[in-house]
C-alpha positions in Angstrom: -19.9 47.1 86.5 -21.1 44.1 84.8 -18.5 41.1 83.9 -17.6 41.0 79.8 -15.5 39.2 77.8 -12.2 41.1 76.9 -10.7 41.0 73.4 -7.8 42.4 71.8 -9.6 43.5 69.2 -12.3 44.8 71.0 -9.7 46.4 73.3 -8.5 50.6 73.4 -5.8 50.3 70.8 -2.7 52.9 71.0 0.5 53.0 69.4 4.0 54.3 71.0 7.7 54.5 69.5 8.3 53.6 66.5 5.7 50.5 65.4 4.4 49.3 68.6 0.9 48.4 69.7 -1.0 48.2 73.1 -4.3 47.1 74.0 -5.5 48.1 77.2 -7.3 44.9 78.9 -8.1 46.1 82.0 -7.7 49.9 82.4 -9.4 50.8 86.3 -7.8 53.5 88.9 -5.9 51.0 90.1 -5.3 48.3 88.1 -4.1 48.3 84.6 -3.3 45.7 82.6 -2.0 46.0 78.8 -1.3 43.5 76.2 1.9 45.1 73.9 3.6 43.9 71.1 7.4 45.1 69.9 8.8 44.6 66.6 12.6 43.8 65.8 15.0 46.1 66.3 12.7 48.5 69.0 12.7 49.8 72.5 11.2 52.1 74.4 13.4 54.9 77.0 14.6 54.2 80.0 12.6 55.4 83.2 11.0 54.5 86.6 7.7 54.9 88.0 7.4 56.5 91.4 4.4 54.4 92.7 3.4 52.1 89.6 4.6 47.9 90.5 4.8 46.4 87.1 5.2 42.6 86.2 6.0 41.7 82.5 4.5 38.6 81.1 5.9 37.1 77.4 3.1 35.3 75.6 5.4 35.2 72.7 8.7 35.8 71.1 11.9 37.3 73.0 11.7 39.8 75.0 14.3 41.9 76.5 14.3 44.5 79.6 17.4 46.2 81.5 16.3 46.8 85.1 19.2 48.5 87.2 21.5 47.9 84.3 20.8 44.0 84.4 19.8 42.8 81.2 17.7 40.1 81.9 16.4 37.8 78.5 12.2 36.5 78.9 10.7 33.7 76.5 7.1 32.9 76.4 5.8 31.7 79.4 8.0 33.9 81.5 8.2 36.7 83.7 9.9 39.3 85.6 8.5 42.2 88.4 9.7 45.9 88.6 9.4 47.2 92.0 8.6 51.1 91.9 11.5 53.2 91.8 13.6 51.0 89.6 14.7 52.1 85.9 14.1 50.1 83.4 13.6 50.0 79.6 11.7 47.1 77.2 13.8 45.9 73.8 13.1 43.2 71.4 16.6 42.3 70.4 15.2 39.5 68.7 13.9 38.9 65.1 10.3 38.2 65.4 8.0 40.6 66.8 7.5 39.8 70.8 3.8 39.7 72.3 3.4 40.4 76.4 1.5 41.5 78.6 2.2 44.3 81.1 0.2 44.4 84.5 0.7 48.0 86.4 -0.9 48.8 90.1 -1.5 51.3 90.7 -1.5 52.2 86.8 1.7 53.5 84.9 0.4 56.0 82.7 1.2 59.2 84.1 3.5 58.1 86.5 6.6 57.7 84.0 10.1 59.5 85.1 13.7 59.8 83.1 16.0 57.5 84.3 
């Protein structure tokens, strides 16, 4: 496969609860890796993966995640891994939309469970 340039706009757009946006980056068999963004006031359900490793990158805004019923509270520039296996579930508690990237391997899609 030949190198390219990757662009969000450029990128496989699809949308998921209730006004939010991904952008699949990198989307291989076993590496994905998805730029989101979250308005105010919106989360996603809690679950686990049963073999997908994510890490969660902020490139802007507040962004919010309970992992094991630990909230923990990422600014831009920040951070945080979810081992397989552990629930979880993304909020923006904040007031301005939040922008981050989420990198899965192997990918998440299809490998969601209620927590």
């Amino acid at each position: 496969m030949p190198n390219k340039i990757i662009h969000r706009d450029s990128a496989e757009h699809y949308q998921w609860g209730t006004g939010c946006d991904g952008w699949h980056l990198v989307k291989a068999p076993d590496l994905s890796v998805i730029e989101e963004s979250m308005p105010p006031g919106t989360s996603e359900f809690r679950h686990s993966h049963s073999r997908a490793r994510q890490f969660f990158y902020v490139l802007e805004g507040e962004f919010t995640i309970e992992v094991d019923h630990q909230l923990f509270t990422l600014r831009a520039g920040e951070g945080l891994e979810i081992a397989p296996g552990q629930p979880h579930q993304a909020m923006n508690r904040g007031s301005i939309p939040v922008r981050f990237l989420v990198t899965s391997q192997p990918p998440s899609h299809g490998d969601r469970m209620p927590a």
